[in-house]
C-alpha positions as CSV (number, residue, x, y, z in Angstrom):
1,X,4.7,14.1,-5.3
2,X,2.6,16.2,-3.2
3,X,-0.6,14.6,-4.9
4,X,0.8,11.1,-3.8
5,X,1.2,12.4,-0.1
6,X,-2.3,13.8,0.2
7,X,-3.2,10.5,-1.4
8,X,-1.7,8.6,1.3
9,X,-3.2,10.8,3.9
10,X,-6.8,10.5,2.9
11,X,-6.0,7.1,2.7
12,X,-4.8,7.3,6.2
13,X,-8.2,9.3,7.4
14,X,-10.3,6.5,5.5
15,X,-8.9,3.7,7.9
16,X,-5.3,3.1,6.7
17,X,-5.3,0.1,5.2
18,X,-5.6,1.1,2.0
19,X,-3.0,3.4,2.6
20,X,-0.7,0.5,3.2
21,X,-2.0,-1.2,0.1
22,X,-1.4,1.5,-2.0
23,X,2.0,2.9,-1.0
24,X,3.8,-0.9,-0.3
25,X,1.4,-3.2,-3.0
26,X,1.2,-6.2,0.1
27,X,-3.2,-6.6,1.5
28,X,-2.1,-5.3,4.9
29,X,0.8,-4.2,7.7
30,X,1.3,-7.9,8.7
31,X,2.1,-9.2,5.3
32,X,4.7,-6.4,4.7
33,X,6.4,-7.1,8.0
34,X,6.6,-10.6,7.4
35,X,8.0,-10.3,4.2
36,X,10.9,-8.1,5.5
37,X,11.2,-10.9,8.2
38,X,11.2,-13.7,5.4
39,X,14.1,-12.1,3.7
40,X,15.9,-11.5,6.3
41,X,15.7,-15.4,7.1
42,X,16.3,-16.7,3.4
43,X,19.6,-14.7,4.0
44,X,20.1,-16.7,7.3
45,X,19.0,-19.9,5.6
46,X,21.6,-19.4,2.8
47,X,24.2,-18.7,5.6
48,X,26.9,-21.6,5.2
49,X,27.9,-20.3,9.0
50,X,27.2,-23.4,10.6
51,X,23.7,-25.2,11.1
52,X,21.1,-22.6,12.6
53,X,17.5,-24.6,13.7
54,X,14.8,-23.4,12.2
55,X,13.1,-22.4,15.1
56,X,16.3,-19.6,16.0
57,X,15.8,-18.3,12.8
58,X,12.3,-17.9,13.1
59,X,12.9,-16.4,16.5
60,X,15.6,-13.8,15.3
61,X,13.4,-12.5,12.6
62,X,10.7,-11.7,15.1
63,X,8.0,-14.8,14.9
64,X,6.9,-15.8,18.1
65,X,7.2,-19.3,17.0
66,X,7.9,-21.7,14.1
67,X,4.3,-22.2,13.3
68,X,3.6,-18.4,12.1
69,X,7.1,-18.7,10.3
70,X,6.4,-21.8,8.1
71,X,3.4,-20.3,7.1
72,X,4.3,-16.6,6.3
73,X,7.8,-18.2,4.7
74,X,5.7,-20.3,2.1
75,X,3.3,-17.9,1.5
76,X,6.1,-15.7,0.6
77,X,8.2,-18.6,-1.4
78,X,6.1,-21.6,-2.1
79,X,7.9,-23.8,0.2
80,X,9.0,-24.9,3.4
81,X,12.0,-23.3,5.1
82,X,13.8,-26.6,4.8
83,X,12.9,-26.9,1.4
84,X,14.0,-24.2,0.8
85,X,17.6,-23.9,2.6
86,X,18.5,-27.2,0.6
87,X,17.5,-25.7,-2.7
88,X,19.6,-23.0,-1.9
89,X,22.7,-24.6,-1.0
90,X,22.5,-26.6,-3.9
């Protein structure tokens, strides 16, 4: 364990990014966040809670806007989020 820390430490020393790489497996920061935010909006999606837009889930999980959503949620699933809320409700 203590090997992993000072791992993760150099790593941190040596710009960080590869400490992020290393101790999560996603390229960089961004791509982990978004992933926690995609998640967190296929459970929304799935919600049978009424008819959320798009665009307020996007908003509550922290994009600024739908365009950086579509594209972080089908890098993440390999399809749209409308695609992907009917596949899931089916």
């Amino acid at each position: 364990m203590e090997e992993e820390v000072h791992g993760l430490a150099v790593g941190v020393a040596d710009g960080g990014h590869r400490c992020i790489s290393a101790a999560t497996g996603f390229p960089n920061f961004n791509r982990l966040i978004n992933h926690y935010r995609v998640e967190d909006a296929k459970r929304r999606l799935r919600s049978p809670e009424g008819e959320v837009s798009i665009l307020n889930v996007a908003l509550d999980c922290g994009f600024a806007s739908v365009g950086p959503f579509n594209r972080a949620f089908r890098d993440e699933t390999g399809m749209t989020p409308r695609a992907w809320r009917a596949q899931a409700r089916d």
